[in-house]
Backbone as ProteinMPNN parsed JSONL, in Angstrom:
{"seq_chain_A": "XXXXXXXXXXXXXXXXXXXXXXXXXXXXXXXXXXXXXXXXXXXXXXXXXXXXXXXXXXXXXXXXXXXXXXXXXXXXXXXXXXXXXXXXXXXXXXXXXXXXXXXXXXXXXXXXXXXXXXXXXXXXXXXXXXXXXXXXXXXXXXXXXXXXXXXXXXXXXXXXXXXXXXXXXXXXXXXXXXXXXXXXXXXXXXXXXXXXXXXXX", "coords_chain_A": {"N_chain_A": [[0.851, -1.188, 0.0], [0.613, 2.278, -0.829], [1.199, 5.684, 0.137], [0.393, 8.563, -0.301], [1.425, 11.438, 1.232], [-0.198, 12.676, 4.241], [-0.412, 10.55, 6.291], [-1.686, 10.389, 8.932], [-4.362, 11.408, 8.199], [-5.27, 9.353, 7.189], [-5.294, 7.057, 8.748], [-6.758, 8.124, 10.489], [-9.512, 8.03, 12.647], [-13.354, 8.781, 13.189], [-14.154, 7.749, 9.696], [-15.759, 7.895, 6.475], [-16.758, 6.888, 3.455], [-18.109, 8.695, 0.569], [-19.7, 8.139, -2.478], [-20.44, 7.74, -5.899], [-21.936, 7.845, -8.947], [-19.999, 8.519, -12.086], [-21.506, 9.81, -13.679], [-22.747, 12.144, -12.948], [-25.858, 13.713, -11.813], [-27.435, 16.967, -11.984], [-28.54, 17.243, -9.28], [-27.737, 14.485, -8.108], [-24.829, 15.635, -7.575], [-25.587, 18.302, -5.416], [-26.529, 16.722, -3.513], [-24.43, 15.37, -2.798], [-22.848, 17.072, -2.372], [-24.268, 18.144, 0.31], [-24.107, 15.496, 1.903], [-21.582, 15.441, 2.501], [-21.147, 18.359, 3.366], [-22.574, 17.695, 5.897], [-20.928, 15.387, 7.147], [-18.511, 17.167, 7.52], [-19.15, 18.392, 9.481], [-19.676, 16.978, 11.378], [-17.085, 16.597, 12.304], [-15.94, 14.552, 10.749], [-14.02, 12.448, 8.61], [-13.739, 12.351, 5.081], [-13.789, 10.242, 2.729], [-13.443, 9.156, -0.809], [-13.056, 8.326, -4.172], [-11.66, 9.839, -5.953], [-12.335, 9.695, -8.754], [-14.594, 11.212, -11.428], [-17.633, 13.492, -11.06], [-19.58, 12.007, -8.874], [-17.873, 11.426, -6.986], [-15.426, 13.567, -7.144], [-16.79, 15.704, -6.416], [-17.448, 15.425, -3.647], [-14.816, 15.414, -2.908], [-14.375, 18.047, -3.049], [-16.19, 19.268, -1.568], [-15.206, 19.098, 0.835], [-13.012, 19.878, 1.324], [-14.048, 22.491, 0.683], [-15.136, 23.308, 2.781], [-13.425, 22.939, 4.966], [-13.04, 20.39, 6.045], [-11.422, 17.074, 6.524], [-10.161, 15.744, 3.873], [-9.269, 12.222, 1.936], [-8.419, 10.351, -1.3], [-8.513, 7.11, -2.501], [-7.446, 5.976, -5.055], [-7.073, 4.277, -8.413], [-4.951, 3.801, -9.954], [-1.194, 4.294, -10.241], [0.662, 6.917, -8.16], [1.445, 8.322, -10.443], [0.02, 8.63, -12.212], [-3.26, 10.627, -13.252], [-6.57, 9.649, -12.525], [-9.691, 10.717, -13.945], [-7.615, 12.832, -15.784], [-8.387, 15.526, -15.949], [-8.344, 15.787, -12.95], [-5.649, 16.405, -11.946], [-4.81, 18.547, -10.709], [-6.08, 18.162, -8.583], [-6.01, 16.075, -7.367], [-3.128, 16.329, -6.857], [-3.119, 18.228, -5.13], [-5.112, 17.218, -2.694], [-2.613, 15.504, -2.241], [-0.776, 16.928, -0.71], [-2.001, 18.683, 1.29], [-3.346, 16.824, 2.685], [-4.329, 13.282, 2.056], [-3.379, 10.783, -0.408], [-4.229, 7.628, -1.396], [-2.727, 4.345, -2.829], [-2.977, 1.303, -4.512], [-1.265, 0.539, -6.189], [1.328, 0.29, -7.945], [3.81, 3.473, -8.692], [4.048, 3.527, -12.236], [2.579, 1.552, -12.637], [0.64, -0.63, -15.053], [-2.305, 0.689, -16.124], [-5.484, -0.8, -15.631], [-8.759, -2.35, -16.48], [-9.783, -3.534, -14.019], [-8.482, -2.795, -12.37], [-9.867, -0.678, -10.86], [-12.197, -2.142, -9.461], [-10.696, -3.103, -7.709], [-9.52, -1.284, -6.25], [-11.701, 0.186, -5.143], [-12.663, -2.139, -3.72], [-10.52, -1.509, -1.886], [-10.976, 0.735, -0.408], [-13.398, 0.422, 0.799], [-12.606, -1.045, 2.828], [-10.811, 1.056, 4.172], [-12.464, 2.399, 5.526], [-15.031, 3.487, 7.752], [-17.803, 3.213, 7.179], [-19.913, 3.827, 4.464], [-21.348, 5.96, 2.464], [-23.875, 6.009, -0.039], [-24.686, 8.104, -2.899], [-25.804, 7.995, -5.541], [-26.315, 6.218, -8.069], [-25.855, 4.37, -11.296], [-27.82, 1.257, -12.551], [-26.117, -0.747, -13.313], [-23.804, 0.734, -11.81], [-20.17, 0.928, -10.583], [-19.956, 1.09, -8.281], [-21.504, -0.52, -6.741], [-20.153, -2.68, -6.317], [-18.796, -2.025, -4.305], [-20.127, -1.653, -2.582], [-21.508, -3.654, -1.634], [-19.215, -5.056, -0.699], [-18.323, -3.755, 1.234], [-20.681, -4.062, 3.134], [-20.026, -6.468, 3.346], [-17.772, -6.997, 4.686], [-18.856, -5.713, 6.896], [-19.151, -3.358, 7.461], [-21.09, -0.464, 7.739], [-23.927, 0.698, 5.495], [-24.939, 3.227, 3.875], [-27.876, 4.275, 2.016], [-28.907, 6.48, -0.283], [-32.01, 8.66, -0.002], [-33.082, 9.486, -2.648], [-31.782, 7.346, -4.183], [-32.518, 4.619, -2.858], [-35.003, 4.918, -3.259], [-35.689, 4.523, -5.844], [-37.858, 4.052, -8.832], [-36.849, 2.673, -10.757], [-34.193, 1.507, -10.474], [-33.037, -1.895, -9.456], [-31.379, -3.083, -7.698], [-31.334, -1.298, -4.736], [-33.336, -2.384, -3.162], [-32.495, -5.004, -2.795], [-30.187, -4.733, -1.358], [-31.056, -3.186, 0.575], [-32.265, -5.595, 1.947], [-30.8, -6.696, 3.081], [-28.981, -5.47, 4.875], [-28.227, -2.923, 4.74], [-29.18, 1.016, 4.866], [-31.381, 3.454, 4.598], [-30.786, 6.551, 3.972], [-31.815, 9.874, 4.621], [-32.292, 12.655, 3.449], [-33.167, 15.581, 4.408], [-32.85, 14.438, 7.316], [-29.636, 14.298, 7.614], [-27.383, 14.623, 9.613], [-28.359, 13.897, 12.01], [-28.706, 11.216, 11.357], [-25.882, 10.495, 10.454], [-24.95, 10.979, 12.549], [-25.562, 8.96, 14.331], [-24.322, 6.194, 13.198], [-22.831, 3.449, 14.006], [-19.474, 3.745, 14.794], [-16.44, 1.872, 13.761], [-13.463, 1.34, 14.04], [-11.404, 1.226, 11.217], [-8.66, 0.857, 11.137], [-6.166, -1.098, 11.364], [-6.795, -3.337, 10.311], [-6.687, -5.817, 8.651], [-5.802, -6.007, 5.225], [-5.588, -7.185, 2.983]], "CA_chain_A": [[0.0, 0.0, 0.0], [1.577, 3.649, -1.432], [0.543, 6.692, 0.783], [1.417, 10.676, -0.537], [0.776, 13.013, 1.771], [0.015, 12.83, 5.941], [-0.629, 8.881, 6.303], [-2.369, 9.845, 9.996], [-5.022, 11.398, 7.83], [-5.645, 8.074, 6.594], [-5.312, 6.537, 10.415], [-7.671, 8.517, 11.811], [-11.228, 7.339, 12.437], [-14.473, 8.284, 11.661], [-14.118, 8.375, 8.507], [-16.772, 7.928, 5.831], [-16.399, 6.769, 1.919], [-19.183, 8.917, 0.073], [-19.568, 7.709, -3.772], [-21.282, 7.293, -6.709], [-21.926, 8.043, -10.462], [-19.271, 9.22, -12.292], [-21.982, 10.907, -14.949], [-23.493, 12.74, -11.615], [-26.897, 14.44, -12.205], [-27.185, 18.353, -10.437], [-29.378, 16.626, -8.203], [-26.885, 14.182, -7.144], [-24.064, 16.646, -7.053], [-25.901, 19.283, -4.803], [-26.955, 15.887, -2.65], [-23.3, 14.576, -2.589], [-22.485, 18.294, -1.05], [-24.692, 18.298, 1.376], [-23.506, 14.891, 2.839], [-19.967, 15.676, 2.918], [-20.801, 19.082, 4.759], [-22.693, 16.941, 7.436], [-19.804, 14.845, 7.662], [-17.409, 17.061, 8.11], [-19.415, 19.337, 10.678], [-19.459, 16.144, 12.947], [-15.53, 15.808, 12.37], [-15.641, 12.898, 10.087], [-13.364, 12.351, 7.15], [-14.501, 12.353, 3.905], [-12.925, 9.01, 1.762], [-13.632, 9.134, -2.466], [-12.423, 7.774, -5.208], [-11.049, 10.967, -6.859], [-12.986, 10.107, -9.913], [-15.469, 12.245, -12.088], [-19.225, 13.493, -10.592], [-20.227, 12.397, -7.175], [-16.194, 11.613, -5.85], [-14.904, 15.248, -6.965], [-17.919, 17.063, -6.056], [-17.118, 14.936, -2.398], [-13.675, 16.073, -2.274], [-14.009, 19.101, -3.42], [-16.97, 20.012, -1.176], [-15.104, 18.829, 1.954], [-11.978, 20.905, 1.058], [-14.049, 23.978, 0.712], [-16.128, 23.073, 4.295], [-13.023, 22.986, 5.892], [-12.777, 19.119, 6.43], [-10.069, 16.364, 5.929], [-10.817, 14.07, 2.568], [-8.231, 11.41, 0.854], [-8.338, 9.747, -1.939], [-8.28, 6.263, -2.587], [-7.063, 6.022, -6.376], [-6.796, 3.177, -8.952], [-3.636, 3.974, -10.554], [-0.374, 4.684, -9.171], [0.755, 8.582, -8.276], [2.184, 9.136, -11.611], [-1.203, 9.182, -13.081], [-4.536, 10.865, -12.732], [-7.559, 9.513, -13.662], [-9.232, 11.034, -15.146], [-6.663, 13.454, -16.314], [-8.795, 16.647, -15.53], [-8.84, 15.915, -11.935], [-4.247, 15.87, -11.622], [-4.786, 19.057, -10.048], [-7.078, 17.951, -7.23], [-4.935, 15.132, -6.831], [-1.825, 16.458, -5.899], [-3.221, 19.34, -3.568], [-4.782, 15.888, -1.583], [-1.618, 14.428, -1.589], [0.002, 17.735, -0.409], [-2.613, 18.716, 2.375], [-4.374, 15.387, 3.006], [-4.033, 12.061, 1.493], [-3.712, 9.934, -1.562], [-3.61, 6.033, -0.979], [-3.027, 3.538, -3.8], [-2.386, -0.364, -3.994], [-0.52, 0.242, -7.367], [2.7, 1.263, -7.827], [4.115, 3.701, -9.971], [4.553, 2.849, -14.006], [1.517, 0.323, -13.146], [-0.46, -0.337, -16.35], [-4.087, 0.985, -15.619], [-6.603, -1.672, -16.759], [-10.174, -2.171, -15.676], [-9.705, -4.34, -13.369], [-7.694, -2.068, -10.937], [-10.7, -0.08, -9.849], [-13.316, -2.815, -8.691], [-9.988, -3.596, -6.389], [-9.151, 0.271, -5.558], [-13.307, 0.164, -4.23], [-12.523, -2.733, -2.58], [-9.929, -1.435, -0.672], [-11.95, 1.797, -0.357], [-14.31, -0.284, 1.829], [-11.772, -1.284, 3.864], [-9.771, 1.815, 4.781], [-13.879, 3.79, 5.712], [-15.649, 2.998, 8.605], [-18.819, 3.66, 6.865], [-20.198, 3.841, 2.879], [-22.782, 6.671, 1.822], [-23.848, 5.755, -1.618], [-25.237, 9.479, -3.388], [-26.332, 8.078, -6.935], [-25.915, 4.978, -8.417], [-27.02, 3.304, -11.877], [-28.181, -0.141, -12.301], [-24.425, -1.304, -13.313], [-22.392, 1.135, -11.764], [-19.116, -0.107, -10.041], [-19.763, 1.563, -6.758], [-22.366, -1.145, -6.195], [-19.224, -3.928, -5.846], [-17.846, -1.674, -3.203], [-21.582, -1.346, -0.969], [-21.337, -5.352, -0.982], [-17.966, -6.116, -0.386], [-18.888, -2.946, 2.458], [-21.317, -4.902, 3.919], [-19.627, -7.798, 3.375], [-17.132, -6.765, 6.148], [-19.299, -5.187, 8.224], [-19.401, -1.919, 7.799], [-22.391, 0.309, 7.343], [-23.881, 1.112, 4.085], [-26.297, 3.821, 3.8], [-28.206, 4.821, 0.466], [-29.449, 7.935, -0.276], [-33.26, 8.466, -0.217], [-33.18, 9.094, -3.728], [-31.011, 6.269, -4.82], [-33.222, 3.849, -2.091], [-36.71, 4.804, -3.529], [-35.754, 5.561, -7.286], [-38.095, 2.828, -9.135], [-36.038, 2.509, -12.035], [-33.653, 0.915, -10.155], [-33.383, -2.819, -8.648], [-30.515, -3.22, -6.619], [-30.611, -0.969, -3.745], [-33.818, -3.471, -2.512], [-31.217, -6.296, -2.361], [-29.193, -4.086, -0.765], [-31.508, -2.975, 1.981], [-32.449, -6.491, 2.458], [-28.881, -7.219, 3.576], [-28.694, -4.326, 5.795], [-28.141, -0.91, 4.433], [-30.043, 1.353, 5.309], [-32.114, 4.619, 3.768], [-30.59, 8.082, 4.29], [-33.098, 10.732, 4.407], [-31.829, 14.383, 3.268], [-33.534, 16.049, 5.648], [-31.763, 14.047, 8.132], [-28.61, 13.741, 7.781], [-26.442, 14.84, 10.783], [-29.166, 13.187, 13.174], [-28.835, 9.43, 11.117], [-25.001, 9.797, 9.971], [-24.343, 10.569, 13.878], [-25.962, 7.624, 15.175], [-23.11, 5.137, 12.475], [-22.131, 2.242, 14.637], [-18.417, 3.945, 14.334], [-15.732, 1.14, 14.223], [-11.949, 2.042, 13.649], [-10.531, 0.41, 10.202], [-7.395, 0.768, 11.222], [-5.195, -2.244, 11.218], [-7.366, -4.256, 10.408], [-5.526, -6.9, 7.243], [-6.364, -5.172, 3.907], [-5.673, -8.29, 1.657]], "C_chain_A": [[0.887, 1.239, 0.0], [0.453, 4.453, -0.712], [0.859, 7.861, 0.566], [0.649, 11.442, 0.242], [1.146, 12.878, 3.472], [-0.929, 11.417, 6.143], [-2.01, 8.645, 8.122], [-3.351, 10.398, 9.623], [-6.165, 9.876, 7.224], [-6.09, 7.026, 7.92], [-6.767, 6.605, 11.235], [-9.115, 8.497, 11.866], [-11.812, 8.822, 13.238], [-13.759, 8.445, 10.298], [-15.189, 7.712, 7.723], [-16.483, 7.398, 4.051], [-17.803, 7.412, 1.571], [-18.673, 9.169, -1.774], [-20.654, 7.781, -4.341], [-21.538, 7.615, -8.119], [-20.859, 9.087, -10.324], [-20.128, 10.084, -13.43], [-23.305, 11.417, -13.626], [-24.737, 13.581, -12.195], [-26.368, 15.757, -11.113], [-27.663, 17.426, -9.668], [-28.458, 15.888, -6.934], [-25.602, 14.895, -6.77], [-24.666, 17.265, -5.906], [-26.443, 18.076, -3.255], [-25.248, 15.332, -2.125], [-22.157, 15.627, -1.545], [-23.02, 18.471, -0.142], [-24.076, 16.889, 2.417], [-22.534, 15.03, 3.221], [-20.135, 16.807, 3.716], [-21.252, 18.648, 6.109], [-21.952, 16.6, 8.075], [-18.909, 15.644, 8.351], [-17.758, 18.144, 9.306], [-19.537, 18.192, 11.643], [-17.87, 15.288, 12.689], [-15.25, 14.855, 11.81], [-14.896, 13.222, 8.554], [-14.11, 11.692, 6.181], [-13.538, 11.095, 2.926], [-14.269, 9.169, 0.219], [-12.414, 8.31, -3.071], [-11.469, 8.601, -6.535], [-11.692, 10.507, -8.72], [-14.258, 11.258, -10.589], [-16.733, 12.168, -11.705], [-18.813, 13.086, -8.858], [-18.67, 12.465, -6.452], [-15.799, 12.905, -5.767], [-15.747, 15.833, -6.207], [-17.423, 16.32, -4.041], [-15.815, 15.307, -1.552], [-13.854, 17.293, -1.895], [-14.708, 20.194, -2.194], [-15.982, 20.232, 0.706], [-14.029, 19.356, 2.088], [-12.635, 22.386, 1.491], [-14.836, 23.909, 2.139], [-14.787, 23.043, 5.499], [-12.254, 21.603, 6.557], [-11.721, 18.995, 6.076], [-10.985, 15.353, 4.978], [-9.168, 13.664, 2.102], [-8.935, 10.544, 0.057], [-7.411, 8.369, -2.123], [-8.219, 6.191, -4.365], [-6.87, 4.48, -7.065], [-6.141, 3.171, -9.908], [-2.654, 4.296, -9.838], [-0.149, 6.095, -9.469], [1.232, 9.02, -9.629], [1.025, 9.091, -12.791], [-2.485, 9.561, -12.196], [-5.589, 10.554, -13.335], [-8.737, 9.754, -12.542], [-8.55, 12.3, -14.913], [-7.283, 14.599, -16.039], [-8.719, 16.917, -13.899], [-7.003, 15.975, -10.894], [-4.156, 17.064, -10.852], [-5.203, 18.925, -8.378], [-6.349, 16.897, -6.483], [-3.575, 15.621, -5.868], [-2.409, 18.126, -4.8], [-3.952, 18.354, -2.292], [-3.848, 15.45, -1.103], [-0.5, 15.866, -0.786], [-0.78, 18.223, 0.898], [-3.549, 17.526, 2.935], [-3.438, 14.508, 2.792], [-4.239, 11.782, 0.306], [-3.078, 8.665, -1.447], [-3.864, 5.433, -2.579], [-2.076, 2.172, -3.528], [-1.69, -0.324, -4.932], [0.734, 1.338, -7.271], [3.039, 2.336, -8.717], [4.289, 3.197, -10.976], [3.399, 1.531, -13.638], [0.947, 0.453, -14.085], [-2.045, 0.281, -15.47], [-4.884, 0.247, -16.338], [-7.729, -1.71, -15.947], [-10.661, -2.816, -14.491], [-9.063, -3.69, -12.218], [-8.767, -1.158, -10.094], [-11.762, -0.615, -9.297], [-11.854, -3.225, -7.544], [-9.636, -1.971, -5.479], [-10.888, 0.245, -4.483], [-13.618, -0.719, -3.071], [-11.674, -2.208, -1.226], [-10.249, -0.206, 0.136], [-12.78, 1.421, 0.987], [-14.265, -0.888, 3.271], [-11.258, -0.821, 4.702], [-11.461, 2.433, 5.421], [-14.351, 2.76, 6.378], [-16.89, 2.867, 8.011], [-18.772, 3.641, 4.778], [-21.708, 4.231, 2.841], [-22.717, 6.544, 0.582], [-24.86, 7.329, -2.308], [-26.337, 8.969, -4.404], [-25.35, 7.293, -7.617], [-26.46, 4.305, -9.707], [-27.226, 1.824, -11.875], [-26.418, -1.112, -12.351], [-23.212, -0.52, -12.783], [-21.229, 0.555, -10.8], [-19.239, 0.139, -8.259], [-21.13, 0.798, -5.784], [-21.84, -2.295, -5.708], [-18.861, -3.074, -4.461], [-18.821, -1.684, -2.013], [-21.259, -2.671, -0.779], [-20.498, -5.699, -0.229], [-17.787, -4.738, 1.339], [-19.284, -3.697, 3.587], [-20.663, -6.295, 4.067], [-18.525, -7.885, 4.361], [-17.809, -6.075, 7.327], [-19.268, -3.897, 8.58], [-20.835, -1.177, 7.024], [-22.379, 1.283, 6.103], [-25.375, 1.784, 3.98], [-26.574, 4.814, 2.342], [-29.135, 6.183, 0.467], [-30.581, 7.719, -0.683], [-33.506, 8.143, -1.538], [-32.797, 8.116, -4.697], [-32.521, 5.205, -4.775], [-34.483, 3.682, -3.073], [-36.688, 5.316, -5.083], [-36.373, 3.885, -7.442], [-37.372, 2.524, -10.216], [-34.704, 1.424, -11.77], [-33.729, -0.393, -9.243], [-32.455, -3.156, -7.598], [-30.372, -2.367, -5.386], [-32.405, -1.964, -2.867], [-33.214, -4.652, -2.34], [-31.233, -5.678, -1.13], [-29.653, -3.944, 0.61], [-31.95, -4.203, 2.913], [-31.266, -6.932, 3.02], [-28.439, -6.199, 4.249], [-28.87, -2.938, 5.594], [-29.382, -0.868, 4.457], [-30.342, 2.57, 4.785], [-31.208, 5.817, 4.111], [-31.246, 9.336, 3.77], [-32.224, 12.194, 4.415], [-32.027, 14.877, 3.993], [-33.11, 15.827, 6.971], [-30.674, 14.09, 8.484], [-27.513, 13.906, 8.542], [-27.233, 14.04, 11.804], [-28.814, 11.435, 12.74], [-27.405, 9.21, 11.05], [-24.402, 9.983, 12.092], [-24.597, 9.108, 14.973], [-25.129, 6.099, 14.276], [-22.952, 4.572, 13.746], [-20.064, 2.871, 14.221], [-17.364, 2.891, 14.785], [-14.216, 1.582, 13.634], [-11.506, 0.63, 12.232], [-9.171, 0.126, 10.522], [-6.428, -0.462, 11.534], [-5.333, -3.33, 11.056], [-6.434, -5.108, 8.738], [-6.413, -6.084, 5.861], [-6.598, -6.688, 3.041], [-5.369, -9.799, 2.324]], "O_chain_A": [[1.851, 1.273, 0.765], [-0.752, 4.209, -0.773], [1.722, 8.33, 1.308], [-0.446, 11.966, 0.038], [2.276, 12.935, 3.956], [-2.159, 11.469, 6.107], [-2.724, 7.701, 8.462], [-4.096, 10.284, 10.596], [-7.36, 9.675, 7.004], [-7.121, 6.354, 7.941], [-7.458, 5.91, 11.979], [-9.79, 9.033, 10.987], [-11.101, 9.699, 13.729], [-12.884, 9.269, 10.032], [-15.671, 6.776, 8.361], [-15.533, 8.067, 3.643], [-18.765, 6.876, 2.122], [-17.812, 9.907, -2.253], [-21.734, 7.87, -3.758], [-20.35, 7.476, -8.411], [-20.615, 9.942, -9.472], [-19.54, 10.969, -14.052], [-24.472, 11.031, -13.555], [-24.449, 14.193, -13.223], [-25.593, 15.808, -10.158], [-26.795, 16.605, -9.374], [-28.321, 16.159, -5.742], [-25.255, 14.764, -5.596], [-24.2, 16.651, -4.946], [-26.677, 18.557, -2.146], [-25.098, 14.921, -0.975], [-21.31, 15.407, -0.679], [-22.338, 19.114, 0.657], [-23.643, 17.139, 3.542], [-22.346, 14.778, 4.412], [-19.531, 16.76, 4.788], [-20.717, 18.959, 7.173], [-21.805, 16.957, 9.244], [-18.443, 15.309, 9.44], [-16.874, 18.679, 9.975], [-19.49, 18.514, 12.83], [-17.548, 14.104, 12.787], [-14.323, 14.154, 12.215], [-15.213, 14.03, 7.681], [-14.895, 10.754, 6.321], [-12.446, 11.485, 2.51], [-15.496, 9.252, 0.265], [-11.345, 7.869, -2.651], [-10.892, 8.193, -7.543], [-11.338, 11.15, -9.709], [-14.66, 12.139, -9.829], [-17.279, 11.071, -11.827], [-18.094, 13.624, -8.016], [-18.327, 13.293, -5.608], [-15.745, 13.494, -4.687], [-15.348, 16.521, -5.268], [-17.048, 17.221, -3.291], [-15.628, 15.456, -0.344], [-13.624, 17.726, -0.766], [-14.287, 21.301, -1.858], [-16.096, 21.176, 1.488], [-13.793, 19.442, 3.293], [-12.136, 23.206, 2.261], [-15.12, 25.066, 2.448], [-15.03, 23.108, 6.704], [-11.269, 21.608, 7.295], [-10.973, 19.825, 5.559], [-11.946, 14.605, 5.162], [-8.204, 14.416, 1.962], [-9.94, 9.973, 0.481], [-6.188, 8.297, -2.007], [-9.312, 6.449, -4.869], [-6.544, 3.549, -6.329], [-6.565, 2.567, -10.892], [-2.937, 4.646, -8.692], [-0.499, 6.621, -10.526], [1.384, 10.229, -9.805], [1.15, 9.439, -13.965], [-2.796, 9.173, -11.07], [-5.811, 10.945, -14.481], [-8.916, 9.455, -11.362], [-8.837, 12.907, -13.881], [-6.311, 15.216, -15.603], [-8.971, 18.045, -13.477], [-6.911, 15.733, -9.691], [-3.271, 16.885, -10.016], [-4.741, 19.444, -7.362], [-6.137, 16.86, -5.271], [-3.205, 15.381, -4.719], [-1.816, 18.745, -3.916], [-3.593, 18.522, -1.127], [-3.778, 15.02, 0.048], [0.591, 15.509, -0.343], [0.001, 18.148, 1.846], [-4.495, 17.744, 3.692], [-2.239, 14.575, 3.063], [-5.167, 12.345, -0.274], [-1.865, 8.459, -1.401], [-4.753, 5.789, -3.353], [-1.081, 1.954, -2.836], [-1.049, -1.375, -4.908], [0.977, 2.462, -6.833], [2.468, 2.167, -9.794], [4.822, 2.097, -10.831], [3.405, 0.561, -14.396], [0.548, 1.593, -14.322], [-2.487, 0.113, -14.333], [-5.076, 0.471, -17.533], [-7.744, -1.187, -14.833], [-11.793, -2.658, -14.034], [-9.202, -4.183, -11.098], [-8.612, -0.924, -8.896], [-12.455, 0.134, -8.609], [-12.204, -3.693, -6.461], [-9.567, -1.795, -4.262], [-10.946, 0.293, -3.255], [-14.282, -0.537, -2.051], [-11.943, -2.365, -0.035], [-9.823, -0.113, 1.288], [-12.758, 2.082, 2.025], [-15.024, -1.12, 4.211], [-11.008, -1.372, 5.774], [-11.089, 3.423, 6.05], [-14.301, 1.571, 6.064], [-17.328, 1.894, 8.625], [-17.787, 3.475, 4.058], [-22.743, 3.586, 3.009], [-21.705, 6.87, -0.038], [-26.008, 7.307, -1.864], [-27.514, 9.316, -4.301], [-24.14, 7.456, -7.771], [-27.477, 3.635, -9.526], [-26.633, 1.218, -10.983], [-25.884, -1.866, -11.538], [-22.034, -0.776, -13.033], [-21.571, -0.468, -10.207], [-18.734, -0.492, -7.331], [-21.619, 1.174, -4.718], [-22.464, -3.007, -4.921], [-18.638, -3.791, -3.486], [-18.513, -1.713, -0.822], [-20.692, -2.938, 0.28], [-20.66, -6.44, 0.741], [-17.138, -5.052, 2.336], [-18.663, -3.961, 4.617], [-20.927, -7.071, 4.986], [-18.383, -8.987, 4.89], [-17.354, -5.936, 8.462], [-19.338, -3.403, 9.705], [-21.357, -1.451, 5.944], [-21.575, 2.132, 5.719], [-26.488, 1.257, 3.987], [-25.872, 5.672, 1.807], [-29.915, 6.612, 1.317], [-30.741, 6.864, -1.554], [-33.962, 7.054, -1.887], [-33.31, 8.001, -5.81], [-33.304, 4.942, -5.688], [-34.882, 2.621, -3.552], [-37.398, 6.218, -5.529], [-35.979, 2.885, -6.841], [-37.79, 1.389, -10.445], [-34.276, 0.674, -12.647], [-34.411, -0.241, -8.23], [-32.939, -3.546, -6.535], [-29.307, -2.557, -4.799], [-32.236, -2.036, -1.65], [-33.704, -5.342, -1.446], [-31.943, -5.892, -0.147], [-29.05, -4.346, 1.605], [-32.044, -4.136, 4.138], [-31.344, -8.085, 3.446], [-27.221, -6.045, 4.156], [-29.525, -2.084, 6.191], [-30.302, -1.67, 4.293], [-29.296, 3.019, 4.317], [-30.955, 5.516, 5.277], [-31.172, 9.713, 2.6], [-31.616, 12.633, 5.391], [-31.076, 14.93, 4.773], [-32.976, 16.76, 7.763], [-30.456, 13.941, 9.686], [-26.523, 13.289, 8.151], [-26.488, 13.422, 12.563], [-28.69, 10.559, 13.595], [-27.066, 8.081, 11.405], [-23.65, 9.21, 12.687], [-24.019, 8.569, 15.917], [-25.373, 4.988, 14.746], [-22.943, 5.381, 14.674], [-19.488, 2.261, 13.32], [-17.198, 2.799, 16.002], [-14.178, 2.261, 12.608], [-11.379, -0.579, 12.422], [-8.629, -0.9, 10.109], [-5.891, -0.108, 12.584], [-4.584, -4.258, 11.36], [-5.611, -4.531, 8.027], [-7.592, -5.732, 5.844], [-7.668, -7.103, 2.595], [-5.364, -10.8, 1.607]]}, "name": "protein", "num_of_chains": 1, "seq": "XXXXXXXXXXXXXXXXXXXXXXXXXXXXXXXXXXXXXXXXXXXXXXXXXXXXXXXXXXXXXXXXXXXXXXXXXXXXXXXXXXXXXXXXXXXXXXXXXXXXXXXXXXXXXXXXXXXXXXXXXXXXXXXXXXXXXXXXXXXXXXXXXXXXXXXXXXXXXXXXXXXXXXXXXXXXXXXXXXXXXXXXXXXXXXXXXXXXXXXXX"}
């Protein structure tokens, strides 16, 4: 595991992964800012994926709120993907974090970011999902979430969109709704458990 920046950013619990479409509607943008300022008004770190739509808008929001966010990446530091976002990157890895399982000069193939999500799931006490479509990838990372035991909460609109079938799995297997109107009252009551040292792989 490769760490640029202040590694006890990465250490330090709560922290939160909030994700989801990289072709973000306003809707879910302006929803993906409001959770991150919840978060980081009850001190909780903000974990993304530094990709395009709901991750930036997650960094970006929790930068300008004041918070701490890192990025979990699925390439190594000597690339940014995508390539519009190499700015945002290295001011994470210069006041925050940027973690990756790949080394420099790794190839980037498609296969490196259902494992970057995994390990996403791993390093975050927690997984708010914003906006999600029926195949997107940030639906391997709620499972393999839950699938360790950490709490996975979907955004009203995700939860109750009918168009979509998977977040009724989903809730049948635990996760749980997150109501807009709510959200400092439901994300404070998280079961908060520390990731920290726990075996990654």
């Amino acid at each position: 595991m490769y760490v640029a920046g202040d590694v006890e950013v990465v250490r330090q619990s709560p922290k939160v992964a909030v994700v989801g479409s990289r072709k973000a509607t306003t809707e879910g943008l302006d929803n993906a800012a409001r959770v991150t300022r919840a978060l980081v008004r009850l001190d909780t770190t903000v974990v993304s994926g530094l990709a395009a739509g709901i991750d930036t808008m997650a960094h970006r929001s929790a930068i300008k709120a004041g918070g701490r966010t890192f990025a979990v990446i699925g390439t190594g530091f000597d690339r940014a993907y995508p390539a519009k976002n190499r700015a945002l990157q290295a001011h994470l890895a210069s006041h925050f974090a940027v973690v990756s399982q790949f080394a420099p000069g790794s190839p980037v193939t498609r296969a490196n970011f259902p494992q970057r999500n995994r390990t996403m799931a791993l390093l975050s006490d927690a997984l708010v999902i914003v906006e999600a479509a029926e195949k997107s990838g940030t639906i391997s990372q709620a499972w393999e979430a839950l699938r360790i035991g950490r709490p996975v909460l979907l955004l009203e609109t995700v939860a109750e969109n009918p168009a979509l079938t998977w977040p009724s799995k989903m809730l049948c297997y635990g996760a749980e709704v997150l109501r807009v109107g709510h959200l400092e009252a439901q994300l404070r009551e998280i079961p908060w458990v520390t990731a920290c040292g726990e075996p990654i792989f």
